[in-house]
C-alpha positions as CSV (number, residue, x, y, z in Angstrom):
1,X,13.1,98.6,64.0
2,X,10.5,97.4,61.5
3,X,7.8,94.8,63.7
4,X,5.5,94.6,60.9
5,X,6.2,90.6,60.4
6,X,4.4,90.1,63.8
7,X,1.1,91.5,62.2
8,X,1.9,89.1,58.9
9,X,2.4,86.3,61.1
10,X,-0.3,86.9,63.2
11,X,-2.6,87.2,60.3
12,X,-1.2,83.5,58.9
13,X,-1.6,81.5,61.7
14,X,-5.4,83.3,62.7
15,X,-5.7,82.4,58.9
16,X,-4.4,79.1,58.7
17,X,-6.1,78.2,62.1
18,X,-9.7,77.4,59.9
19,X,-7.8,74.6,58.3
20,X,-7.6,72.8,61.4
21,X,-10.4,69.7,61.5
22,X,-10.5,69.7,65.0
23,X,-12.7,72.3,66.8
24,X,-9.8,72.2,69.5
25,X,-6.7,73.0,67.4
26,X,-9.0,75.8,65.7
27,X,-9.1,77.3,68.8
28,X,-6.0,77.2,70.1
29,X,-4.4,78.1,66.8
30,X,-7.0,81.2,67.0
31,X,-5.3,82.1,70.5
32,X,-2.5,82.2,70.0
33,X,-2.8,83.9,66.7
34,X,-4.9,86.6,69.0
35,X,-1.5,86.6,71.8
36,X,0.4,87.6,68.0
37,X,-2.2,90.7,67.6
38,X,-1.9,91.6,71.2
39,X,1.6,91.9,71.2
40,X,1.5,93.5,68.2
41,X,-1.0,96.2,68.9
42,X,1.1,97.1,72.2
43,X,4.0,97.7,70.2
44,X,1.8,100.0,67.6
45,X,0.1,101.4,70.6
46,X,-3.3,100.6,68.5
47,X,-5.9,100.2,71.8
48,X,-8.7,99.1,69.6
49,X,-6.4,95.9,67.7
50,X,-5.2,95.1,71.8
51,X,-9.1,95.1,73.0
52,X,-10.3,93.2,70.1
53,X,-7.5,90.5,70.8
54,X,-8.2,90.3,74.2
55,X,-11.9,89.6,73.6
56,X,-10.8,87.0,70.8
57,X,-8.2,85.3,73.1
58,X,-10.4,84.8,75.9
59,X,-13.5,83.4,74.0
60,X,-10.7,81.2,72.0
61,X,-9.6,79.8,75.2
62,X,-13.1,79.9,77.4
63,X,-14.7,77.8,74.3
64,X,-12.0,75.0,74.3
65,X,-11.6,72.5,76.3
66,X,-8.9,73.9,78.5
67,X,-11.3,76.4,79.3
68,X,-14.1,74.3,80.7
69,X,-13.9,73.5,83.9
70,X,-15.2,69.5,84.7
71,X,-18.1,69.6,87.4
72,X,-17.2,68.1,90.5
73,X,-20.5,66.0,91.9
């Protein structure tokens, strides 16, 4: 079964995500672009596309707003 469309749509929407104005939809576009390449780099069994991901995914989501955490006084 031929799972290469994962890695085209991936590429699209991590692509697509610097067309977003707002630094907020760029960076949840971005993560879930970087879930795509995770998904797909399990199914290739390509470690290095996984890790890279990961590291993508995280800063994506520790930069945005969801990520922040609101300091209690």
């Amino acid at each position: 079964m031929r799972l290469d469309w994962i890695g085209w749509v991936a590429t699209a929407a991590f692509a697509s995500s610097y067309l977003f104005k707002r630094p907020e939809a760029l960076r949840r576009v971005q993560a879930g672009a970087a879930m795509l390449w995770i998904l797909y780099g399990v199914i290739i069994h390509a470690y290095p596309v996984i890790a890279a991901n990961v590291a993508v995914a995280a800063m994506a989501i520790f930069s945005s707003p969801l990520g922040r955490r609101k300091k209690v006084a």
